[in-house]
N, CA, C and O atoms as a printed pandas DataFrame, in Angstrom:
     atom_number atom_name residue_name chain_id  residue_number  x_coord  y_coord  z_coord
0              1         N          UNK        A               1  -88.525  -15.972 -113.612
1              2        CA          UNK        A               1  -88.312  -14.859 -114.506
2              3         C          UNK        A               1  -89.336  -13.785 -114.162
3              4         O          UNK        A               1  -90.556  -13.917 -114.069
4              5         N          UNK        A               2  -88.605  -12.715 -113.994
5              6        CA          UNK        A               2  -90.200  -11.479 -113.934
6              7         C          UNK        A               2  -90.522  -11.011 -114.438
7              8         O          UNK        A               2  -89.878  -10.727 -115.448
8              9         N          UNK        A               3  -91.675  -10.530 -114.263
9             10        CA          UNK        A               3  -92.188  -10.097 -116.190
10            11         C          UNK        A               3  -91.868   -8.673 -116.394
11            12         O          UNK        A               3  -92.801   -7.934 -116.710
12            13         N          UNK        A               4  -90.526   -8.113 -116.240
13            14        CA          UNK        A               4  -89.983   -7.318 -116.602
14            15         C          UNK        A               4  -89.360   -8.013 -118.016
15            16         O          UNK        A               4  -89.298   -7.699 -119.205
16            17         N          UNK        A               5  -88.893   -9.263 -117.078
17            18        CA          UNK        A               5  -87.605   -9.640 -118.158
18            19         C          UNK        A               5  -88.861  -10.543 -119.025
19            20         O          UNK        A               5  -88.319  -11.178 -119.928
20            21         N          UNK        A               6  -90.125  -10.731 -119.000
21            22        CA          UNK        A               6  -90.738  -11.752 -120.026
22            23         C          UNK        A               6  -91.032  -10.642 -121.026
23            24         O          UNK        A               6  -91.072  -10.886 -122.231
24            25         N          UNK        A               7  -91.258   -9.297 -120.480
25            26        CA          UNK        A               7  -91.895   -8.572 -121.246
26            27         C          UNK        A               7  -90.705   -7.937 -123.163
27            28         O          UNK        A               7  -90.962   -7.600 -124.319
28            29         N          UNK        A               8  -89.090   -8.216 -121.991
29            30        CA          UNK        A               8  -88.430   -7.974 -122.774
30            31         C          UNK        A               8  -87.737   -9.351 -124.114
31            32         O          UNK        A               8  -87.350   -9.123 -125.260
32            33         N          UNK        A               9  -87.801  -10.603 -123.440
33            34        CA          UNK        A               9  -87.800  -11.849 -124.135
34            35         C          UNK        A               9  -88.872  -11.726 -125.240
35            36         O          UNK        A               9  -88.623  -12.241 -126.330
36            37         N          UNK        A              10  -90.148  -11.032 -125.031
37            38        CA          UNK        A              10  -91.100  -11.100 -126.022
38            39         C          UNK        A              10  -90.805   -9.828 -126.494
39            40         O          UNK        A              10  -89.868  -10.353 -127.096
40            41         N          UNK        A              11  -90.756   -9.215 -126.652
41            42        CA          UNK        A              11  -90.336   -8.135 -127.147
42            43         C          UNK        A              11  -88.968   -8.205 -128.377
43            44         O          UNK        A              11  -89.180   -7.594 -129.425
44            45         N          UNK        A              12  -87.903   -8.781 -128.259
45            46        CA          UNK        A              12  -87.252   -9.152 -128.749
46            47         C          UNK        A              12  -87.431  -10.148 -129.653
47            48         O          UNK        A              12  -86.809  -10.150 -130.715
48            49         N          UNK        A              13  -88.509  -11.321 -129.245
49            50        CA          UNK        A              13  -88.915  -12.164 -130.216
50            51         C          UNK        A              13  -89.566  -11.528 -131.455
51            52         O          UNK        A              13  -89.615  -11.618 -132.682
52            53         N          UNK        A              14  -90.032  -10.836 -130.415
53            54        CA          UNK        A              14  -91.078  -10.580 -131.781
54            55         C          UNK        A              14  -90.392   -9.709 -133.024
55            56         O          UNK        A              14  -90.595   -9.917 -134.220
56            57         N          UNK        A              15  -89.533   -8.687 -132.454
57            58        CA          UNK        A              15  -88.497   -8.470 -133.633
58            59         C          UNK        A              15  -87.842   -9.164 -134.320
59            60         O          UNK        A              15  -87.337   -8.584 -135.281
60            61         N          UNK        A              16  -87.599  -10.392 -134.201
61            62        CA          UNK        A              16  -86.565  -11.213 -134.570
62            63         C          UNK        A              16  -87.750  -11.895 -135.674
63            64         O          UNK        A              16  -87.516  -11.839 -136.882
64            65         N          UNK        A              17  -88.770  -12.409 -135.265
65            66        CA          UNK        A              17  -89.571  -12.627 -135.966
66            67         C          UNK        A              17  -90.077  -11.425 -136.962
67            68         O          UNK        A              17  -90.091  -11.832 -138.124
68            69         N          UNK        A              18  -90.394  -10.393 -136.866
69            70        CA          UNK        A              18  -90.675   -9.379 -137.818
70            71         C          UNK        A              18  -89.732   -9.088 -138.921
71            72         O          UNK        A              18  -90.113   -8.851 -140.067
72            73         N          UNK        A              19  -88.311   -9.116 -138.494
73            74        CA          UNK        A              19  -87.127   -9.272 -139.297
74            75         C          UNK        A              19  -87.634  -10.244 -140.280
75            76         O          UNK        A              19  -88.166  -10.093 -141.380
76            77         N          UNK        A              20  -87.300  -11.365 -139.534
77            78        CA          UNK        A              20  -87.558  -12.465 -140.689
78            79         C          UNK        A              20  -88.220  -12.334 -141.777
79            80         O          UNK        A              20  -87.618  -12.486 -142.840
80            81         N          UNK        A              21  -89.461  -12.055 -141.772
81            82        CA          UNK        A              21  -90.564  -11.960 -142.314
82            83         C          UNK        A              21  -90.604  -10.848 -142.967
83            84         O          UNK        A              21  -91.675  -10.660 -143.543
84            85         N          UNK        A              22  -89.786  -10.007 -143.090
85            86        CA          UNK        A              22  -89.174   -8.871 -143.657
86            87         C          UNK        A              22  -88.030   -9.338 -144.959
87            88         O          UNK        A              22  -87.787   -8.696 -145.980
88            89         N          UNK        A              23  -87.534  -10.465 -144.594
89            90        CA          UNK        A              23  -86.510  -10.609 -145.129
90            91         C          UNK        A              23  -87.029  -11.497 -146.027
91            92         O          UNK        A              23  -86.854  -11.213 -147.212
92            93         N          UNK        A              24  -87.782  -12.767 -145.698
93            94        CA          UNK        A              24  -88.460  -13.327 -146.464
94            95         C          UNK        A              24  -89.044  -12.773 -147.636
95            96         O          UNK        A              24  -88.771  -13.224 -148.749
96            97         N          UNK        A              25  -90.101  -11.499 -147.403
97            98        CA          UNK        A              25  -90.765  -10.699 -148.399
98            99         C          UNK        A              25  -89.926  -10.860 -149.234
99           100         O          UNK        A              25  -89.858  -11.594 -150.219
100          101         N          UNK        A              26  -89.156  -10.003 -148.722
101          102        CA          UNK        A              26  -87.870   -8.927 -149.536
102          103         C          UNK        A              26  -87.643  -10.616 -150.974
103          104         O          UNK        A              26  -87.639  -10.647 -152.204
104          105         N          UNK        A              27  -87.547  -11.337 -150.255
105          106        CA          UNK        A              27  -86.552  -12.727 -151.506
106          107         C          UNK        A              27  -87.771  -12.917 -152.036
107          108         O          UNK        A              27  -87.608  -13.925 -152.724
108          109         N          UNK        A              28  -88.784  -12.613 -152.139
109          110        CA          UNK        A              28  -90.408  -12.576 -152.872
110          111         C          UNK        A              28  -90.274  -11.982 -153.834
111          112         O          UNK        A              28  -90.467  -12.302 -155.007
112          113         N          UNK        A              29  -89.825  -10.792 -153.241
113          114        CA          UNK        A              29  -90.024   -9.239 -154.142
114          115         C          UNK        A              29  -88.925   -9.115 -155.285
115          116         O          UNK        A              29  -89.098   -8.597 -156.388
116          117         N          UNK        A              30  -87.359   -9.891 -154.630
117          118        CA          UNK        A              30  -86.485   -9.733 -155.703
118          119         C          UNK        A              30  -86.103  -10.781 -156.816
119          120         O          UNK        A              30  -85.226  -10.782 -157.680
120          121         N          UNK        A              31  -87.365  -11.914 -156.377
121          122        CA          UNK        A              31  -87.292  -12.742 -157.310
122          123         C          UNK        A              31  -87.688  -13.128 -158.701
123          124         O          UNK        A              31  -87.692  -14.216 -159.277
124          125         N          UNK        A              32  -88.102  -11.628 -159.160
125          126        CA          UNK        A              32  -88.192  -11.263 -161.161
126          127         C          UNK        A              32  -86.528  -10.526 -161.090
127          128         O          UNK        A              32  -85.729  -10.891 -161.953
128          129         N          UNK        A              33  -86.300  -10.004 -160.555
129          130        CA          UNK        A              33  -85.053   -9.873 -160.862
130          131         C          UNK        A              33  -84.169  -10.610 -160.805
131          132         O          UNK        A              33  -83.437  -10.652 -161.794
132          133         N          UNK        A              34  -83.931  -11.286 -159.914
133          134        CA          UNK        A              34  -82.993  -12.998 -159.719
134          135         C          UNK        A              34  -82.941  -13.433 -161.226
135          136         O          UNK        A              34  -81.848  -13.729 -161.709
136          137         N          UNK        A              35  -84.566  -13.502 -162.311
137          138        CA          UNK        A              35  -84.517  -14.811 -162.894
138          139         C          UNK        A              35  -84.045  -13.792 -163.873
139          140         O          UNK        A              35  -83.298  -14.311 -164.702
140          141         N          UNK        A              36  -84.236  -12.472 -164.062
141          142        CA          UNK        A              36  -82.949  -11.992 -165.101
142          143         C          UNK        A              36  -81.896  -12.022 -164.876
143          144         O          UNK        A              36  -81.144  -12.720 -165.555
144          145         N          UNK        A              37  -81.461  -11.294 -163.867
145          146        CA          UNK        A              37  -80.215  -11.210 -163.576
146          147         C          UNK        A              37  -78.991  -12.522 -163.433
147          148         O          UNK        A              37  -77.780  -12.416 -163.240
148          149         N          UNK        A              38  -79.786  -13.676 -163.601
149          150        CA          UNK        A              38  -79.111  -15.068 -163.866
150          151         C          UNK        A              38  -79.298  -15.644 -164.689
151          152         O          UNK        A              38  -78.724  -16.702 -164.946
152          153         N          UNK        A              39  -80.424  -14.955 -165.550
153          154        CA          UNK        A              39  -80.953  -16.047 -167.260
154          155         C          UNK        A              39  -81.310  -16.997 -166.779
155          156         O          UNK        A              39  -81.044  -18.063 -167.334
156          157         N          UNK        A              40  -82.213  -16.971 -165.293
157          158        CA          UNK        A              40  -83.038  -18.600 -165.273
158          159         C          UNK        A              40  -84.616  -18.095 -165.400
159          160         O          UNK        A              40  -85.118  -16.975 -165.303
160          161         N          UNK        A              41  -85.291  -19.668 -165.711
161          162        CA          UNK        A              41  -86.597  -19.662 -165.968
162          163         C          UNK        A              41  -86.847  -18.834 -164.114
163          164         O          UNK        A              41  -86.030  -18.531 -163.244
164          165         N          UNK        A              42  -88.685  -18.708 -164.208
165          166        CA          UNK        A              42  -89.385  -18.297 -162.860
166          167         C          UNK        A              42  -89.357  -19.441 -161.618
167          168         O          UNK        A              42  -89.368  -19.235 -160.405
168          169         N          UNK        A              43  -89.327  -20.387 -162.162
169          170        CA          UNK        A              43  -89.575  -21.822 -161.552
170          171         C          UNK        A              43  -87.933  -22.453 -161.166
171          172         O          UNK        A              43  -87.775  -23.081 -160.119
172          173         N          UNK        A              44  -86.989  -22.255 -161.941
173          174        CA          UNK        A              44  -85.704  -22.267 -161.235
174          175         C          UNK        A              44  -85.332  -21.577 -160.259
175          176         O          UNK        A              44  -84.506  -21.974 -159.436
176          177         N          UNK        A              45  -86.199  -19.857 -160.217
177          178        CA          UNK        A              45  -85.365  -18.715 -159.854
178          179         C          UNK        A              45  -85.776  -19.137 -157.979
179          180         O          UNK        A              45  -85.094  -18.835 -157.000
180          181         N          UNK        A              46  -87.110  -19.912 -158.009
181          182        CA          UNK        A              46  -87.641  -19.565 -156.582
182          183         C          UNK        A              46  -87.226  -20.973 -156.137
183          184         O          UNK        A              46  -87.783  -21.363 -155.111
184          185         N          UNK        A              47  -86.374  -21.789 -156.702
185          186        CA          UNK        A              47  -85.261  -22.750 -156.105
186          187         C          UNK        A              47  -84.812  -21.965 -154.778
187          188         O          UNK        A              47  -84.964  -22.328 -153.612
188          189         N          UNK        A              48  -84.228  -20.814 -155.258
189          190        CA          UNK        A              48  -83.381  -19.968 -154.298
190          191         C          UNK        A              48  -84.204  -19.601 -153.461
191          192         O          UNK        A              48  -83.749  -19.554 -152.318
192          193         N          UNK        A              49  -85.231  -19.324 -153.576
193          194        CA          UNK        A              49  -86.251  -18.812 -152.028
194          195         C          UNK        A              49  -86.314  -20.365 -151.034
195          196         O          UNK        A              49  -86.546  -20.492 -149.831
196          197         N          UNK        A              50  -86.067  -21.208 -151.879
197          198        CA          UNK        A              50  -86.452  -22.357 -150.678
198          199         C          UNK        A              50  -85.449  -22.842 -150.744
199          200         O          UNK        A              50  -85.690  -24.030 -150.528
200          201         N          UNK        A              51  -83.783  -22.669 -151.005
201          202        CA          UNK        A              51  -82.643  -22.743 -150.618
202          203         C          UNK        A              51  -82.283  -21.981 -149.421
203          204         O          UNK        A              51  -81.467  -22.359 -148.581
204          205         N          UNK        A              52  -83.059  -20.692 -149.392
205          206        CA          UNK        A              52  -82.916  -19.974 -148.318
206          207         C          UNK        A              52  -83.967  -20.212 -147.497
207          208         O          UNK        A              52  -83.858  -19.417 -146.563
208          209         N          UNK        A              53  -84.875  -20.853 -147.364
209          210        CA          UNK        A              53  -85.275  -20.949 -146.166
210          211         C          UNK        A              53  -85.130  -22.603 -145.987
211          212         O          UNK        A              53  -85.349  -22.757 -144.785
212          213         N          UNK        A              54  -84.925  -23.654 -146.448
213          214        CA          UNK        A              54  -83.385  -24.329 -146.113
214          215         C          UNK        A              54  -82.630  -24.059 -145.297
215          216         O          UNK        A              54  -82.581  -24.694 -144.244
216          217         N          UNK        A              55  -82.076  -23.346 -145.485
217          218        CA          UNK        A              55  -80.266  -23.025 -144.631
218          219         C          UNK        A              55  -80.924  -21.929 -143.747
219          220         O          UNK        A              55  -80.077  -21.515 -142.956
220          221         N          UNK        A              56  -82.019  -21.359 -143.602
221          222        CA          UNK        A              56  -82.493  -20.575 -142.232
222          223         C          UNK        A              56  -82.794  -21.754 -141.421
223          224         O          UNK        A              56  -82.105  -21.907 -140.413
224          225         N          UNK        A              57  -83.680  -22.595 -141.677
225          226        CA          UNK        A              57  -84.327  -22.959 -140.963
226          227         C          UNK        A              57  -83.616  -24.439 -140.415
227          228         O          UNK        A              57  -84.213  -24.962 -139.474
228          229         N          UNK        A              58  -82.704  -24.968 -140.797
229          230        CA          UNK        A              58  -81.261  -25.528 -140.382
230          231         C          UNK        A              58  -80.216  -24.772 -139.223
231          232         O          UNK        A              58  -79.609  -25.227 -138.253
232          233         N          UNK        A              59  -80.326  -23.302 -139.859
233          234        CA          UNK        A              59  -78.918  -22.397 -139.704
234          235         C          UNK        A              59  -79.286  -21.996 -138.218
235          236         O          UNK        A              59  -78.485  -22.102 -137.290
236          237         N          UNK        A              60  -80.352  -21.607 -138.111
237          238        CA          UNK        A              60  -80.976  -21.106 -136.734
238          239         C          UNK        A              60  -80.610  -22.241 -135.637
239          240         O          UNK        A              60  -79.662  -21.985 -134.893
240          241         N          UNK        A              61  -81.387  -23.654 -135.454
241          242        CA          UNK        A              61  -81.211  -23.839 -134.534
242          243         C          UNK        A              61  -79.879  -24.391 -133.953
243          244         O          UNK        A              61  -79.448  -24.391 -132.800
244          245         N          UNK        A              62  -79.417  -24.815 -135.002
245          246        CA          UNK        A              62  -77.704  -24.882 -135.236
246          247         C          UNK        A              62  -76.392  -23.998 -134.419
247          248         O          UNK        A              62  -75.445  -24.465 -133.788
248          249         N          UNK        A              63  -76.790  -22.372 -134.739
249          250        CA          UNK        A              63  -76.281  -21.193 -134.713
250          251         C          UNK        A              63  -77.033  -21.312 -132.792
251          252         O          UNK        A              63  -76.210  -20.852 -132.001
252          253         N          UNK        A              64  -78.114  -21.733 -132.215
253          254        CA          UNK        A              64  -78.347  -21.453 -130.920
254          255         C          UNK        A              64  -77.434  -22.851 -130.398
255          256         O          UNK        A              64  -76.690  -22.762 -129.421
256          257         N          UNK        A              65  -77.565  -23.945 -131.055
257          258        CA          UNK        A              65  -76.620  -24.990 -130.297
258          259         C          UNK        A              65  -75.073  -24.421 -129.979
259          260         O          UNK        A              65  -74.486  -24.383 -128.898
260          261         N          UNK        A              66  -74.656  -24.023 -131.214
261          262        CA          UNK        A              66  -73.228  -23.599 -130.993
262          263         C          UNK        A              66  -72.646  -22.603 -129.921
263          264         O          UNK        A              66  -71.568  -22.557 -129.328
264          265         N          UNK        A              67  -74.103  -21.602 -129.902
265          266        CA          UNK        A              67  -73.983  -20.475 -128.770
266          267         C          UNK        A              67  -73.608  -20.951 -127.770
267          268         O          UNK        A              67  -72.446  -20.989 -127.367
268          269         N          UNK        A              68  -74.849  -21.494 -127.107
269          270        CA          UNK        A              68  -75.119  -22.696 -125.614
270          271         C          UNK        A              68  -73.492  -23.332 -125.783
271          272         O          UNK        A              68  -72.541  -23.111 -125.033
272          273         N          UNK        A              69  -73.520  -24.103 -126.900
273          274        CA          UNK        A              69  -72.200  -25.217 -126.113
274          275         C          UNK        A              69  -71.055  -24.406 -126.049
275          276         O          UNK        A              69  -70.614  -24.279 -124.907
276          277         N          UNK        A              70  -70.343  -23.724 -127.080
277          278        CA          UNK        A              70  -69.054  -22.457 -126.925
278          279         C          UNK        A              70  -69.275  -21.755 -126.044
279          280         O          UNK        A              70  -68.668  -21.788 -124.974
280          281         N          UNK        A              71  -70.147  -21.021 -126.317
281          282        CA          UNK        A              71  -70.357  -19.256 -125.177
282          283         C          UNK        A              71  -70.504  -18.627 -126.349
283          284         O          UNK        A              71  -70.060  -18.999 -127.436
284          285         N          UNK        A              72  -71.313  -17.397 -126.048
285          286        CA          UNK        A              72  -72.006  -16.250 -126.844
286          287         C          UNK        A              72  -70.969  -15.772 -127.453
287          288         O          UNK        A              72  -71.011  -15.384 -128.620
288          289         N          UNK        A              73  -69.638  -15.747 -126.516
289          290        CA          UNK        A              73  -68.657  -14.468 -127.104
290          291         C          UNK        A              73  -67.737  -15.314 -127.985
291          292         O          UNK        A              73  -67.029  -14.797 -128.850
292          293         N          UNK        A              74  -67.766  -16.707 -127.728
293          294        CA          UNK        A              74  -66.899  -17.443 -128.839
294          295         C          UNK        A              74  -67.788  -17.359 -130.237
295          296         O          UNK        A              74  -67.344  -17.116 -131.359
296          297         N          UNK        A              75  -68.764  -17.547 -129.974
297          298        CA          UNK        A              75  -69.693  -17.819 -130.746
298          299         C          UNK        A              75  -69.971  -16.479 -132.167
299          300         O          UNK        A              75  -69.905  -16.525 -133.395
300          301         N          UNK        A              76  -70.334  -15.246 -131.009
301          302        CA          UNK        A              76  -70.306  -13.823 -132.000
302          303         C          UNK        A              76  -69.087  -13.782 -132.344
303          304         O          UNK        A              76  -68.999  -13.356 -133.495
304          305         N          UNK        A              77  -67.829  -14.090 -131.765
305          306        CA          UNK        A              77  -66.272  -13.733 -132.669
306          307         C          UNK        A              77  -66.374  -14.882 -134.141
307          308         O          UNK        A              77  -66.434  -14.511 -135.314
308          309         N          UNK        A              78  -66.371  -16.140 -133.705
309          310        CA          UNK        A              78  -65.889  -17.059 -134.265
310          311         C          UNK        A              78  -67.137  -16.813 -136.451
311          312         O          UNK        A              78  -66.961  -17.246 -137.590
312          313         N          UNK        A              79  -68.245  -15.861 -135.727
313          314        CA          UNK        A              79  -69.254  -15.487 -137.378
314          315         C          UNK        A              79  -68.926  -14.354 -137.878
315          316         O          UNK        A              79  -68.965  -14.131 -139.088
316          317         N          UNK        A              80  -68.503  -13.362 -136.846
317          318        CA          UNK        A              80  -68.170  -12.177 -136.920
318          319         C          UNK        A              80  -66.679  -11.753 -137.995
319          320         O          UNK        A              80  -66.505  -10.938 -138.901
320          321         N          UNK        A              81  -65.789  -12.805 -137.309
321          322        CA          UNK        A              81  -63.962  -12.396 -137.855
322          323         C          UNK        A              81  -64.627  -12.831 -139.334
323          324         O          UNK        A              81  -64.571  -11.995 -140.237
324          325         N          UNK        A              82  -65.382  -14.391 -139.642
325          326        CA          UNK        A              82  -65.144  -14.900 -141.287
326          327         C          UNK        A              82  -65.903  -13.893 -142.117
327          328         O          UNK        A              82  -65.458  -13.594 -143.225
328          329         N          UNK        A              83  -66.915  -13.397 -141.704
329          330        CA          UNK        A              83  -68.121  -12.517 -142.324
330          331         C          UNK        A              83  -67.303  -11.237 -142.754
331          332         O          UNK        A              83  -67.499  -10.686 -143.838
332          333         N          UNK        A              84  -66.544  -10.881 -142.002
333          334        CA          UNK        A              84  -65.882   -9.569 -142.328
334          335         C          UNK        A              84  -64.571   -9.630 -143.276
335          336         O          UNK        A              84  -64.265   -8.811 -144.143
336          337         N          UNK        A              85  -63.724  -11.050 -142.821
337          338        CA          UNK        A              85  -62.896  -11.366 -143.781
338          339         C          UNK        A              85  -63.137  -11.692 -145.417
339          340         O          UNK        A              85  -62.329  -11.750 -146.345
340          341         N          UNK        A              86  -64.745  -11.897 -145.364
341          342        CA          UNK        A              86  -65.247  -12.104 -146.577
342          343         C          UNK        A              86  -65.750  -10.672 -147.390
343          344         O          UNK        A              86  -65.566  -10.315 -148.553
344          345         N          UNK        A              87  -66.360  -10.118 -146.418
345          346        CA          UNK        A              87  -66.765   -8.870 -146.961
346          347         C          UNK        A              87  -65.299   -8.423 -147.270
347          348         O          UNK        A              87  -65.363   -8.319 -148.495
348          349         N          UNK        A              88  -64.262   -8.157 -146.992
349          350        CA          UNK        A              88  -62.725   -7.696 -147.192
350          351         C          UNK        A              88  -62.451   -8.351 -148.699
351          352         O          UNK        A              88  -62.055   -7.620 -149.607
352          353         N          UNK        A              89  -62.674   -9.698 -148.899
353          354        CA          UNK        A              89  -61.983  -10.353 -150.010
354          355         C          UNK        A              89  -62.803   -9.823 -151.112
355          356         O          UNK        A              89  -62.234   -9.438 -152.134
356          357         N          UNK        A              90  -64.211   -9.760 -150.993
357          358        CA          UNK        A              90  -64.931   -9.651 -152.364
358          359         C          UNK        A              90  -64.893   -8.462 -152.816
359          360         O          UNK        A              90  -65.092   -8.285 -154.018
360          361         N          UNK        A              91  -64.559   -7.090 -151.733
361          362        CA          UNK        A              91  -64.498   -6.188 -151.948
362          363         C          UNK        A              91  -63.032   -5.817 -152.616
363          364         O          UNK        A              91  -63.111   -5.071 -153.591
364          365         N          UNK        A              92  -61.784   -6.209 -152.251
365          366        CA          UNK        A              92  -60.675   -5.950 -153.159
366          367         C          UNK        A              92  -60.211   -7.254 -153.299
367          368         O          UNK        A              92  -59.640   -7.816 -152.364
368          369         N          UNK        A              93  -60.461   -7.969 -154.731
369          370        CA          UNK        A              93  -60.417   -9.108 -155.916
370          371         C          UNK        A              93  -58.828   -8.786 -156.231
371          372         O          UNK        A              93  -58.509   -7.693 -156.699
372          373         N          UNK        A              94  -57.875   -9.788 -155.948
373          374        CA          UNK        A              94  -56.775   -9.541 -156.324
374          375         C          UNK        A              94  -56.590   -9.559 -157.938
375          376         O          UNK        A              94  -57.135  -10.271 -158.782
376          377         N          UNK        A              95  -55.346   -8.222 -158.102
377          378        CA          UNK        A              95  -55.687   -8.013 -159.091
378          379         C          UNK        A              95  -54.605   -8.686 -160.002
379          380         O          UNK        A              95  -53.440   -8.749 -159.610
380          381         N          UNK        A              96  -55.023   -9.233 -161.328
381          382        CA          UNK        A              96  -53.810  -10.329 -162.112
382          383         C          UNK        A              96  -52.948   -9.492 -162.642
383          384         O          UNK        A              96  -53.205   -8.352 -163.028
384          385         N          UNK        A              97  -51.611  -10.194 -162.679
385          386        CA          UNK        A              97  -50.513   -9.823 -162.827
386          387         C          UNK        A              97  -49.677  -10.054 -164.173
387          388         O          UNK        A              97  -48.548   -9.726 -164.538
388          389         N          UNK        A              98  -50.793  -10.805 -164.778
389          390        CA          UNK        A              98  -50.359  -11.412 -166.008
390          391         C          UNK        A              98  -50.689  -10.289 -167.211
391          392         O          UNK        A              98  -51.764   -9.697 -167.302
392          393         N          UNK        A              99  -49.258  -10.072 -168.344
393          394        CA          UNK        A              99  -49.604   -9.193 -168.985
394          395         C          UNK        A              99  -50.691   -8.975 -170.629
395          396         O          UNK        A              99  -50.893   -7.852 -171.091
């Protein structure tokens, strides 16, 4: 590898890591609002901070196995189509028909 390309592997890490750690905060910061916005105690609410880093820290190396064994491009379609089909559903809630 030449350290063109190490310079850019680290480079990228380290965003990926800064993200994180961005994102992490962030579930720090919104967690007085969580425990209103759901009527739970403080001590229930940060369940959810370590539910989510749970399913990160599962989801990650998981999400690189699947890459490697499918291929990248099966891989980005196959998160990509459900993520968007979801964003589609929650956004128009079919509407009842009953009078």
């Amino acid at each position: 590898m030449s350290p063109a390309h190490t310079r850019l592997l680290l480079m990228g890490l380290g965003l990926a890591t800064g993200m994180e750690f961005y994102t992490f905060d962030t579930m720090n910061v919104v967690l007085a609002d969580q425990t209103g916005t759901l009527g739970v105690s403080a001590d229930e609410a940060s369940w959810l901070l370590t539910l989510y880093s749970c399913a990160l820290f599962l989801g990650v190396p998981v999400s690189v196995w699947m890459a490697g064994h499918y291929g990248y491009k099966r891989f980005l379609i196959s998160t990509i189509v459900p993520s968007r089909s979801l964003r589609w559903v929650v956004r128009y809630p079919r509407i009842s028909t009953r009078c």
